[in-house]
C-alpha positions in Angstrom: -6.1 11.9 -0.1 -7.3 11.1 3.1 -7.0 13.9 6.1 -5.4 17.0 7.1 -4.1 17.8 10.7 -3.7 21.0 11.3 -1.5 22.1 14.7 -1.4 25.4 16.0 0.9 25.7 19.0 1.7 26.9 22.8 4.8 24.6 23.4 6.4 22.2 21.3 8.9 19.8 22.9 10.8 22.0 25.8 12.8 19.3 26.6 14.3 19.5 23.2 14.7 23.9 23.8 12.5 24.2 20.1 10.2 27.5 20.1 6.4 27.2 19.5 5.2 27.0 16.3 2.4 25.7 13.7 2.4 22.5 12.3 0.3 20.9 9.9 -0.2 17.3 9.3 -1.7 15.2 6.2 -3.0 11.6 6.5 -5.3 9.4 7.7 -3.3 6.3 9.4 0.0 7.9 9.6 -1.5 11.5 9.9 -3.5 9.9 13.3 -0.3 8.1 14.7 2.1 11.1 13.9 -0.6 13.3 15.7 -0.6 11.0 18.7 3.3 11.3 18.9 3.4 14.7 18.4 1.3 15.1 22.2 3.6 12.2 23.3 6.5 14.2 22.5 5.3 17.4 24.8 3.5 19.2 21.9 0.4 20.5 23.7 -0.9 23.2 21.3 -4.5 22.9 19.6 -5.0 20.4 17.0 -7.6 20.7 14.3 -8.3 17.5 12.2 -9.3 17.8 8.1 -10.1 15.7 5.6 -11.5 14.4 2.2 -13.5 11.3 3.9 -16.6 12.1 6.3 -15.0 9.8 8.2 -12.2 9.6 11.3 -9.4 7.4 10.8 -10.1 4.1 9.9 -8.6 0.8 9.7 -8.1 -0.2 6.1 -6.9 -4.1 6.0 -10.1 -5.0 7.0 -12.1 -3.7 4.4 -11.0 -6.5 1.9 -11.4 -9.0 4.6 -13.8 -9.3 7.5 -16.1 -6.3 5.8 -16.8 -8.3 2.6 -17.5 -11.7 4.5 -20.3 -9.7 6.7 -17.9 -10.3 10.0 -17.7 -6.5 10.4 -19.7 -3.7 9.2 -17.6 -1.0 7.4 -18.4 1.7 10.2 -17.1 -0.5 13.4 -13.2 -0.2 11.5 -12.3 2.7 13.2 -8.4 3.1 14.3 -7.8 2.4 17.8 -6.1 5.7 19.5 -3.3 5.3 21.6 -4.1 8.2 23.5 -6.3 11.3 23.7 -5.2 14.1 20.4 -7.4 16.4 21.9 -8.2 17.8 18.1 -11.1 19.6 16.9 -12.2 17.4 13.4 -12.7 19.4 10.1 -14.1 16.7 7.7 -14.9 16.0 4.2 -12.4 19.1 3.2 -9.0 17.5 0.8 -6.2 19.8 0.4 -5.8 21.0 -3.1 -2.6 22.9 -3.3 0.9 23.9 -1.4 2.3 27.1 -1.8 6.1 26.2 -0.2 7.3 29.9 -0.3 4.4 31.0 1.6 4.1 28.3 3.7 0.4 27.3 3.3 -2.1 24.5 2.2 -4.7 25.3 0.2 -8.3 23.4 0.7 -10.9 22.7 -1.5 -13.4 24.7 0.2 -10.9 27.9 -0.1 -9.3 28.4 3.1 -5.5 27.8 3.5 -3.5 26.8 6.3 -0.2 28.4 7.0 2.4 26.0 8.6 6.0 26.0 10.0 6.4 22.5 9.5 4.5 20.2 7.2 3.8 16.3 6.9 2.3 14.8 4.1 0.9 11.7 4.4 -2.1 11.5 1.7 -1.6 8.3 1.0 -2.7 6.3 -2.2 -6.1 5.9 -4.3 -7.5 2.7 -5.9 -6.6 2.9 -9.4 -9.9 3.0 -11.6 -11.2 1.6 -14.6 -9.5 3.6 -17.3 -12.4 4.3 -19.5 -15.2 7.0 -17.8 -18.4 5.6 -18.8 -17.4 2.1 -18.0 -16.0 2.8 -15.1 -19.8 4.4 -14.1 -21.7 1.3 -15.0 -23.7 0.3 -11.6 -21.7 -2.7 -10.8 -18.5 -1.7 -11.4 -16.7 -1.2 -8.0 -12.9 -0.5 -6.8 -12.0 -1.5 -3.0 -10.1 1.4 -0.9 -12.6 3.4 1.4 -14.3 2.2 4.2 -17.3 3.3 1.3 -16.1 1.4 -1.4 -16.2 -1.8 1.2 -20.0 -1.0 2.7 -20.7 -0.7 -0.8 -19.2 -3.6 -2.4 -20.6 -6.1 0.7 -24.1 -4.8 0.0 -23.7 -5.9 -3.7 -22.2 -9.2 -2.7 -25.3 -9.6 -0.4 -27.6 -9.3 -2.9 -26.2 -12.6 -4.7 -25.0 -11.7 -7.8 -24.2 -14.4 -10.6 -20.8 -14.2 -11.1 -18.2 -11.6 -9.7 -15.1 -10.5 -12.4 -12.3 -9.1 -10.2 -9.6 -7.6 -12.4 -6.2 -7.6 -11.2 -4.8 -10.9 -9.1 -2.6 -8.7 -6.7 -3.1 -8.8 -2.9 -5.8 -6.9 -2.7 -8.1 -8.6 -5.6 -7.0 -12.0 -4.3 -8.2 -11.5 -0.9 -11.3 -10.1 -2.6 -11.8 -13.1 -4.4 -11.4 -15.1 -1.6 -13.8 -13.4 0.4 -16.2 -13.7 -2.8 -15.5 -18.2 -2.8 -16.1 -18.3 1.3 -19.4 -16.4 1.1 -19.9 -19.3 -2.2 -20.2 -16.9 -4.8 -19.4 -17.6 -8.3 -15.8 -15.5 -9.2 -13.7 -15.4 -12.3 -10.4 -13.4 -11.9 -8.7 -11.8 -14.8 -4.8 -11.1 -14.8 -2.5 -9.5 -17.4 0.6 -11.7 -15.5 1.6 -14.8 -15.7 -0.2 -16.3 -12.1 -1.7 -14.5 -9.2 0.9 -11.6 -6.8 3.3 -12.5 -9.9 4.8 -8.8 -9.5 5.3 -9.0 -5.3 6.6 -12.3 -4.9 7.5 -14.0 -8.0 6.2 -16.6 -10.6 7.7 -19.5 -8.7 5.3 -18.6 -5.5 2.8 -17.2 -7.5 2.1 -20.8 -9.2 1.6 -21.4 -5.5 -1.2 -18.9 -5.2 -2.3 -19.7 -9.2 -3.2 -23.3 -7.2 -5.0 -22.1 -4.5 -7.4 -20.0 -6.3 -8.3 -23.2 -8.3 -8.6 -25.3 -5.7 -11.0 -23.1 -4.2 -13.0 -23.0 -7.8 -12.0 -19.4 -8.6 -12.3 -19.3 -12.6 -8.9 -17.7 -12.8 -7.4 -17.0 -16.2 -3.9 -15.5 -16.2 -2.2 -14.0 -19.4 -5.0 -11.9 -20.6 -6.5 -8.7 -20.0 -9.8 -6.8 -19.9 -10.3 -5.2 -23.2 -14.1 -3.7 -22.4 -17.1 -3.8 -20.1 -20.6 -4.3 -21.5 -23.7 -2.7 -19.9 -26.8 -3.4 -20.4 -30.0 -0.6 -21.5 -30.5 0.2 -17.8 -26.6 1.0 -17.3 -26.0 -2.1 -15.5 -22.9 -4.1 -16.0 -23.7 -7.4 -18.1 -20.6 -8.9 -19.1 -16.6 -8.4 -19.8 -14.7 -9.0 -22.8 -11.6 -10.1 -22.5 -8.0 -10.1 -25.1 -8.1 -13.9 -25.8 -11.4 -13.4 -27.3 -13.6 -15.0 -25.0 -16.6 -13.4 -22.9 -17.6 -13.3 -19.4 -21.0 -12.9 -18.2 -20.9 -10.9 -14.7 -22.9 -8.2 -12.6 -20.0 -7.2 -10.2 -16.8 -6.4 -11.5 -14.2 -5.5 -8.8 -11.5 -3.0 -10.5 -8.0 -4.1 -8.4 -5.1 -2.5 -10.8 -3.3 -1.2 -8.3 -2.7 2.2 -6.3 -2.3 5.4 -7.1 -0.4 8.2 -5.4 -2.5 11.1 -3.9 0.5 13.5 -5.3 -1.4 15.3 -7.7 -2.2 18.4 -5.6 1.0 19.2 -5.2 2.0 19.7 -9.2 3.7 23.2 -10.0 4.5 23.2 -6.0 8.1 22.8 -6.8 8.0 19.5 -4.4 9.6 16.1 -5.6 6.5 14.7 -6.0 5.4 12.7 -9.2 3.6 9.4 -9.7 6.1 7.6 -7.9 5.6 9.7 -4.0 7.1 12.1 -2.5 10.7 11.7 -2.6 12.3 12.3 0.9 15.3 11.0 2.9 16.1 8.5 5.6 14.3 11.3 8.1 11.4 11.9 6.2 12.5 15.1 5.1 11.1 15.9 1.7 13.2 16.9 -1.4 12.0 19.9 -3.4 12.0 19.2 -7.4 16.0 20.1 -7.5 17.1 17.8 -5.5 17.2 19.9 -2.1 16.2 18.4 0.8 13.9 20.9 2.6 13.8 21.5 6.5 9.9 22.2 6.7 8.3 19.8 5.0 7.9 15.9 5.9 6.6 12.3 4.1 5.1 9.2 5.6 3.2 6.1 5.2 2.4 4.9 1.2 2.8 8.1 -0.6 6.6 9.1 0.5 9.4 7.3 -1.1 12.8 7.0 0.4 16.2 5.6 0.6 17.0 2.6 2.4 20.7 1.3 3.1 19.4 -2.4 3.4 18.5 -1.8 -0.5 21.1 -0.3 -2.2 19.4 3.3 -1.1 17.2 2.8 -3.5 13.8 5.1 -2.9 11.5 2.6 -2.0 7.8 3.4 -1.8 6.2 0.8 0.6 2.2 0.6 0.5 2.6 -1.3 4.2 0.1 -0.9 7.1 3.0 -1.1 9.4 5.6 0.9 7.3 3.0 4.1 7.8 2.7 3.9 11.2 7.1 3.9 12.1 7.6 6.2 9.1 4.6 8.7 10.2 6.6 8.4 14.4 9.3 9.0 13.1 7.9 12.2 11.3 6.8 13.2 14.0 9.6 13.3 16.2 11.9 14.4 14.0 9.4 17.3 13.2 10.1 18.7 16.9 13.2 17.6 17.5 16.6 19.9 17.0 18.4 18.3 13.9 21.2 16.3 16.4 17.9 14.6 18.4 17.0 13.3 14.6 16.4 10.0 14.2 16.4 7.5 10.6 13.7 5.7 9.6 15.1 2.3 8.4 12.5 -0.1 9.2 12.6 -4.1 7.6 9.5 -3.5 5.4 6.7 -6.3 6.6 3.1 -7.3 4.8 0.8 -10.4 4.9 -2.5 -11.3 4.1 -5.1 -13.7 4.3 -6.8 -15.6 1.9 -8.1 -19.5 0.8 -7.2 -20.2 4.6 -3.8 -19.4 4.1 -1.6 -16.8 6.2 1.1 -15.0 3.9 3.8 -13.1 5.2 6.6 -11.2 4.0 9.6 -9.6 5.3 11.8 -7.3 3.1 11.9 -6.6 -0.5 11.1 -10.0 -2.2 10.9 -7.9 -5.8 14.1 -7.0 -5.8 15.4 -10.4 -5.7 16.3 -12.7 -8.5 16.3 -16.3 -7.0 14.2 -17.6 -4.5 15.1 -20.8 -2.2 12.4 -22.9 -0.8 14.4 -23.0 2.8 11.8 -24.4 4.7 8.2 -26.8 4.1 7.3 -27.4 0.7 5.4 -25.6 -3.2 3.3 -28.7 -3.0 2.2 -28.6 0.6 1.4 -24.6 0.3 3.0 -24.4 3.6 6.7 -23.2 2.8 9.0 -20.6 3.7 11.1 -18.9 0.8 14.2 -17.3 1.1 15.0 -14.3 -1.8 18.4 -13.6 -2.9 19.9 -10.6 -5.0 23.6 -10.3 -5.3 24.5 -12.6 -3.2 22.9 -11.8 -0.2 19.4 -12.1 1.6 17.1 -9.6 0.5 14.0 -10.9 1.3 11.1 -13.8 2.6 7.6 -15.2 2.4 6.0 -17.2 4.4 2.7 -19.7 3.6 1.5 -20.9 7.0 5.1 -20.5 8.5 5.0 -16.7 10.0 6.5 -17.9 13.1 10.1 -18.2 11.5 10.0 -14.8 9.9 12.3 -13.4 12.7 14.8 -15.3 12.0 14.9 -14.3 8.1 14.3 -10.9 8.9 17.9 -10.7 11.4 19.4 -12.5 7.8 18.1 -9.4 5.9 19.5 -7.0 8.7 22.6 -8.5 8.8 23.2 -8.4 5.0 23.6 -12.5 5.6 25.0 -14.4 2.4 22.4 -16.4 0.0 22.1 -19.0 -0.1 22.1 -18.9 3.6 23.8 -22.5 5.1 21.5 -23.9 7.4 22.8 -26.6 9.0 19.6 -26.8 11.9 16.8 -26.2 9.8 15.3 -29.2 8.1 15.1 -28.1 3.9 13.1 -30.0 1.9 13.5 -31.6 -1.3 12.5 -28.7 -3.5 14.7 -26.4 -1.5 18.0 -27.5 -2.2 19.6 -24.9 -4.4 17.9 -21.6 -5.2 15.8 -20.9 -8.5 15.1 -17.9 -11.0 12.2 -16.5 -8.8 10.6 -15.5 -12.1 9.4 -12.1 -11.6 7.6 -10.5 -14.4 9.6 -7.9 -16.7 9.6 -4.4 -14.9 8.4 -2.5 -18.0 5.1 -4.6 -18.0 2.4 -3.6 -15.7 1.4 -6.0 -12.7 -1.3 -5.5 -10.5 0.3 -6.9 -7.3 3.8 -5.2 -5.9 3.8 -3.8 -2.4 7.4 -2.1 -2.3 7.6 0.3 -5.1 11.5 0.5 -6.5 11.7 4.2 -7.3 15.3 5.0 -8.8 17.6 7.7 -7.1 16.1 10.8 -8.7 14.1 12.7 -5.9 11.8 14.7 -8.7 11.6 11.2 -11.7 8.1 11.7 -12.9 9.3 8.9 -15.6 6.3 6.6 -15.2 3.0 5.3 -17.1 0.4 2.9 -16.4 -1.2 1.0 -20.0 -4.8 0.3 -20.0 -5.7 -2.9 -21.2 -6.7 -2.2 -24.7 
């Protein structure tokens, strides 16, 4: 779970007319920017900064990128502050447990923090290697903290003889990637059908299927990881796999995905589960009945919440960008009298970077059912397309065409019809009329989805993740 700010007041907001009072905040990216916007919006009171990670805030995109090529060392990603927070820093301290009637976080090292209003940001986890003892083999990594990252690069230094990444989502792609450029043998395992199969579907993830092959990644899609071998020294030697066959590795990069940093709140009487925090359009957290509490605020990858653009489903959005509006709005809406509220309705936005290829998205591609190729071309892997879900524009990638993304993104906020008629843009052959977009069955695992849908029911603790066995 990542960092704790605690806020103990002198004035709060007197433009607004709202009385001092303590506030504490929970977060590493969004729990830095909602700090920053709680002194931008007048709250001068002392600020005290805790966390699980020896560490200050920290940029995480990086990690899988410039720290694993050696372009960056893992220590020069810290966040860049928009202003002065003035805070006194408490580290390597998680919260462990909310008592809402009282009004206090407990820490793991036994003090608790009484609040008056409370944002939750923890974040997400990298999802480890189901079995213990495998999981502990030296070798074995996941890819989430700037520690996982310094560690990971120093292995990759060394040269080993063939990397297994497990999982062909964003994050084990990119790692892959990085693994090829610095000319490493890699072999990528995934349960779905081609590479991001669960975030964009299996008609662009044939796209990315190419690229890894191209780039002489040893990717085999359709199976999973059944076990990992070690050797007598407790060194990783090899990977056996549900088709039968064997790989030979000493790095294996665990990428199945996130996990929500919502287990300290179980028995708090929150809506908190597997799936985030539920909370609405304000950030205002729901308690497990449904109620949507006045004290107690989500932001950044761990909340889930309605948005009108998609069907007010609760969406749960594991976006760089999406962390930093949601945790502003928080913020302001934390010191603000209930009329001075404000929504948080954002477009949700990603990309990434890998085989020399810039990938962008705008909206909620998963929820969409057919994808149009409006612009570029599959073959060229340099394409726009265009996701529709009944009937109108719910979402877009782009390969090496981020420029136009405005333009889709006004389509999604406009609720524009798909197939959208564009009569100035120049379609090519293969995006005439739209396709199934081929996303995996929901009730299978993927490794790869970046927008969580997560029902209607604030407190749905309805979900499991199956091992590869």
């Amino acid at each position: 779970m990542a960092a704790v700010f605690i806020i103990t007041t002198s004035t709060i907001g007197r433009r607004r007319g709202t009385l001092p009072r303590p506030l504490v905040v929970i977060g590493y990216l969004a729990g830095l920017r909602a700090a920053e916007t709680l002194r931008d919006e007048g709250f001068a009171g002392s600020l005290t900064i805790i966390g699980d990670e020896p560490h200050e805030p920290y940029d995480r995109p990086p990690l899988s990128k410039q720290v694993l090529l050696g372009r960056a060392a893992a220590d020069r990603t810290a966040l860049p502050r928009t202003r002065s927070v003035d805070a006194t820093w408490r580290l390597g301290v998680p919260a462990t447990g909310l008592d809402m009637p009282a009004r206090r976080v407990r820490l793991a090292d036994g003090d608790e923090v009484p609040y008056d209003r409370l944002l939750i940001a923890t974040g997400v986890r990298a999802r480890p290697w189901p079995r213990e003892a495998e999981a502990e083999l030296d070798g074995v990594f996941v890819l989430r903290t700037r520690d996982d990252a310094a560690a990971l690069a120093r292995r990759l230094d060394e040269g080993p003889k063939r990397v297994l990444v497990i999982g062909a989502g964003f994050t084990g792609s990119e790692i892959a990637s990085a693994c090829r450029e610095r000319g490493l043998p890699v072999t990528v395992a995934e349960r779905g059908a081609a590479p991001l199969v669960g975030a964009l579907g299996g008609v662009v993830g044939a796209v990315a299927a190419e690229m890894q092959r191209e780039h002489g990644v040893d990717l085999r899609c359709g199976v999973m990881v059944t076990a990992l071998e070690g050797d007598a020294s407790g060194r990783v030697r090899a990977a056996h796999l549900s088709d039968g066959s064997t790989v030979e590795t000493d790095v294996v990069v665990v990428s199945l995905g996130a996990v929500r940093n919502t287990d300290w709140l179980a028995g708090s009487g929150l809506g908190a589960g597997p799936r985030g925090i539920a909370c609405d359009a304000g950030c205002r957290a729901f308690d497990v009945r449904g109620i949507v509490t006045d004290d107690i605020y989500a932001a950044g990858d761990v909340a889930r919440s309605p948005h009108p653009l998609f069907g007010y489903q609760f969406l749960s959005l594991e976006h760089w960008g999406n962390a930093v509006s949601q945790a502003r709005v928080a913020a302001h809406n934390m010191v603000s009298e209930s009329t001075d509220r404000i929504p948080h309705m954002e477009v949700p936005a990603f990309w990434s970077s890998q085989f020399g290829v810039n990938i962008k998205s705008v909206g909620v591609p998963s929820l969409g059912t057919e994808v149009l190729i409006s612009q570029g071309a599959l073959k060229d892997q340099r394409f726009i397309g265009v996701y529709g879900y009944q009937g109108r524009v719910i979402g877009a990638v782009a390969f090496d065409q981020a420029r136009w993304l405005p333009f889709y993104q006004e389509l999604i906020e406009t609720t524009a019809a798909f197939p959208p008629p564009f009569h100035t843009v120049d379609r090519c052959a293969d995006g005439q009329r739209p396709v199934d977009a081929d996303f995996p069955d929901p009730s299978v695992p993927t490794h790869g989805p970046t927008v969580t849908l997560g029902g209607y029911a604030p407190a749905d603790r309805r979900i499991t993740f199956t091992p590869a066995h």
